[in-house]
N, C-alpha and C positions, 0 to 999 in steps of 0.2 A: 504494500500500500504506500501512498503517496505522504510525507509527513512534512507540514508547511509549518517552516519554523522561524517564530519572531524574531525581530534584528536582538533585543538583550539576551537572547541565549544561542547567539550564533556563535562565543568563545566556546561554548561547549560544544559545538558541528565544527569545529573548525573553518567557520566562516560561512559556512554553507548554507543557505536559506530552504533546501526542502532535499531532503535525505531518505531512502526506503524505509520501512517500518514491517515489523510482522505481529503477529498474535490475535487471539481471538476476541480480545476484549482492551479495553483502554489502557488497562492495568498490566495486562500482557506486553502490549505497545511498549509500556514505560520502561517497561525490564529489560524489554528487549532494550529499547534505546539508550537506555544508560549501559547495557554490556557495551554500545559500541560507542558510545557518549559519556563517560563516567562525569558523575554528577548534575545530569542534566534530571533522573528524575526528583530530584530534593528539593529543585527550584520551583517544580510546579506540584509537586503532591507534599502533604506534611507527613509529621510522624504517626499519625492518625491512618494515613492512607485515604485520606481528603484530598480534593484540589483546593489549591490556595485559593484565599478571595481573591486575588487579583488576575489569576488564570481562566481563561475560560477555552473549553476544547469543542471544534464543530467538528462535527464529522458527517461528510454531506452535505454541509451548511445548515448542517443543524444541530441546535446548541446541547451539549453531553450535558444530564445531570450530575454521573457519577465515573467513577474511574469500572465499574461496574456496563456500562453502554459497550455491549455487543460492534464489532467492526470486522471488516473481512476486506482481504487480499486488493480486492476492483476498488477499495474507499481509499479516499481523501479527508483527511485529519490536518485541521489546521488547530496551532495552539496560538490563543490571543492572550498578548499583558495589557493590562491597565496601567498607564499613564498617572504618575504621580508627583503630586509638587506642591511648591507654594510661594 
């Protein structure tokens, strides 16, 4: 699957803005992504195995509730950050 990755976690792709992905579920994704990305899934899931408030994951262009949303091989997973300041 296709994994569309935000500019603040592109140190962790190595620069690269959308990299493969495998597994059957979000949380699959992650695992997998962090074997080939170490560190990247801590920045959007917590110790809980929650997505962080400021993450949010489409898949299909449509919005995941949980690291639990089903995905397969033909999908498209983008991860969005929120934008923070003051």
């Amino acid at each position: 699957m296709r994994v569309l990755i935000p500019p603040p976690l592109h140190s962790y792709t190595n620069g690269r803005s959308v990299v493969a992905g495998r597994g059957a579920t979000l949380s699959e994704l992650l695992d997998a992504l962090d074997d080939d990305f170490p560190g990247i899934r801590f920045r959007v899931i917590d110790e809980q195995d929650r997505i962080r408030p400021h993450i949010r994951f489409f898949v299909n262009a449509k919005l995941a509730a949980s690291v639990g949303q089903q995905v397969a091989p033909a999908d498209q997973v983008q991860i969005i950050c929120a934008l923070s300041g003051g």
